[in-house]
SEZA-960802 format. One record per residue: x, y, z of N, C-alpha, C in turn. Coordinates in steps of 0.1 Angstrom, whole numbers, plus 5000, padded with zeros to 4 digits. Layout:
BEGIN
XYZXYZXYZ;...
//
This chain:
BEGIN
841463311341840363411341839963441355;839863551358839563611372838163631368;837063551371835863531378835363571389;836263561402835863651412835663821412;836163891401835964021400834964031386;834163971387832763961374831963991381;830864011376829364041381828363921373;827563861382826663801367825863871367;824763811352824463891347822963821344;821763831347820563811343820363711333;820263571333819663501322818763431323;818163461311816463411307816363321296;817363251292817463161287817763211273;817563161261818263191248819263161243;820163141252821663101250822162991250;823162931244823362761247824262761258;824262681268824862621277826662601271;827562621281828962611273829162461277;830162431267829962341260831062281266;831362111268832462041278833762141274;833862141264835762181266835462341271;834662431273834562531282834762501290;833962451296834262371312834662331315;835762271307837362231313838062331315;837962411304839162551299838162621318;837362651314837062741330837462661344;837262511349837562471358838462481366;839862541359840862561362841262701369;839862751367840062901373839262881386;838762761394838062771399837862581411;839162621417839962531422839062431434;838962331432837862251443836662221436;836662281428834962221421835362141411;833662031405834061951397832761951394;832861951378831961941367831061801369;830061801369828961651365829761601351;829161491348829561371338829061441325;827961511330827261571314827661721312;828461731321829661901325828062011323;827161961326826062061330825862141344;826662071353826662111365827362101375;828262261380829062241390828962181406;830262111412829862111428831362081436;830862151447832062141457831662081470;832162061479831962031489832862071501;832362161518832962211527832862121537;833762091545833862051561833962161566;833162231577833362321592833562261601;834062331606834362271618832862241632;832062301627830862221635829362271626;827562231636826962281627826562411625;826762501639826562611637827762681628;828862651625830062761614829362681598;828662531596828062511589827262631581;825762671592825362711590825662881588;826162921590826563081590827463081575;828562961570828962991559827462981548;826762871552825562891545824563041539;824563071552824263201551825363281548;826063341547826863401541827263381525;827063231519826963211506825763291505;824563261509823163321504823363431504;824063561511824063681504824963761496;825963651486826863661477825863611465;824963501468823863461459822663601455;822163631464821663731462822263871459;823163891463824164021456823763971439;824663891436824763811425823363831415;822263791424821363751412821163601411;822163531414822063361410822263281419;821263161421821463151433821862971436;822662921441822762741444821862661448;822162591444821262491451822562431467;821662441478822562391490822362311497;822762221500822662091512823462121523;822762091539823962071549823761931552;824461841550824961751558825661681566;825461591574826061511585826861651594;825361741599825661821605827061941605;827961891597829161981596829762041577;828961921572829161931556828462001551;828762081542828062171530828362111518;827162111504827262061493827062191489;827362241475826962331468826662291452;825662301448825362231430825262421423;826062371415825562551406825362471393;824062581387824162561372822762661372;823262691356821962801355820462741351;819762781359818762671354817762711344;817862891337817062871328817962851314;819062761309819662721302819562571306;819462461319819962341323821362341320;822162451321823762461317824462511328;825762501324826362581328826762721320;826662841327827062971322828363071329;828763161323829863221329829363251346;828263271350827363271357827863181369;827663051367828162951372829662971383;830463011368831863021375832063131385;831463241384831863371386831163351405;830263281406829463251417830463151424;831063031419831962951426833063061430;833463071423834963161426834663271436;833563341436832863391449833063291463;832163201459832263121472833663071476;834163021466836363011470836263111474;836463281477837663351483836563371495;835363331497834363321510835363181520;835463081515836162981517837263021519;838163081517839563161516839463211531;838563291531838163421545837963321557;837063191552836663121562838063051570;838962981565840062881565841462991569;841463091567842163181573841863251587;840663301586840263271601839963211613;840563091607840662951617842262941618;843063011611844963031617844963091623;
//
């Protein structure tokens, strides 16, 4: 499933959270991330090359988050590391939502790691 050419879409809850074997069946479209134990919530993790390229991919997620609508939860640590946690929070799930935002930040990550060849 090509997720990076989706849009998300507004949720206000109502809906049930997709369920583990979704989350497996989607994982696979969405290479580097890994589902929590309770498959409620996705996470990846970046090395930059220092903390200022840290911080600029930061920023640069944040206005694919806001394009979006949906936004991560983000950590920088040990100055060069980025964490990223997705999950929709007015479900405590994961939604197509989820995915469509990772696979966003992969071809961000794509741009980033090619620009360093």
């Amino acid at each position: 499933m090509d997720f990076a050419s989706k849009k998300c879409v507004p949720c206000e809850g109502g809906m049930a959270p997709h369920t583990k074997e979704k989350v497996l069946e989607y994982l696979s479209a969405v290479p580097g991330w890994q589902a929590d134990s309770e498959f409620k919530k996705l996470s990846r993790e970046f090395t930059l090359k220092d903390f200022k390229a840290a911080l600029k991919f930061i920023n640069q997620i944040g206005e694919i988050a806001e394009a979006e609508g949906h936004h991560p939860n983000i950590e920088l640590f040990s100055w060069n590391h980025v964490r990223i946690v997705l999950y929709t929070h007015a479900i405590s799930g994961l939604s197509d939502n989820d995915f469509i935002l990772a696979a966003k930040i992969n071809q961000l990550w794509g741009n980033q790691v090619s620009a360093k060849a």
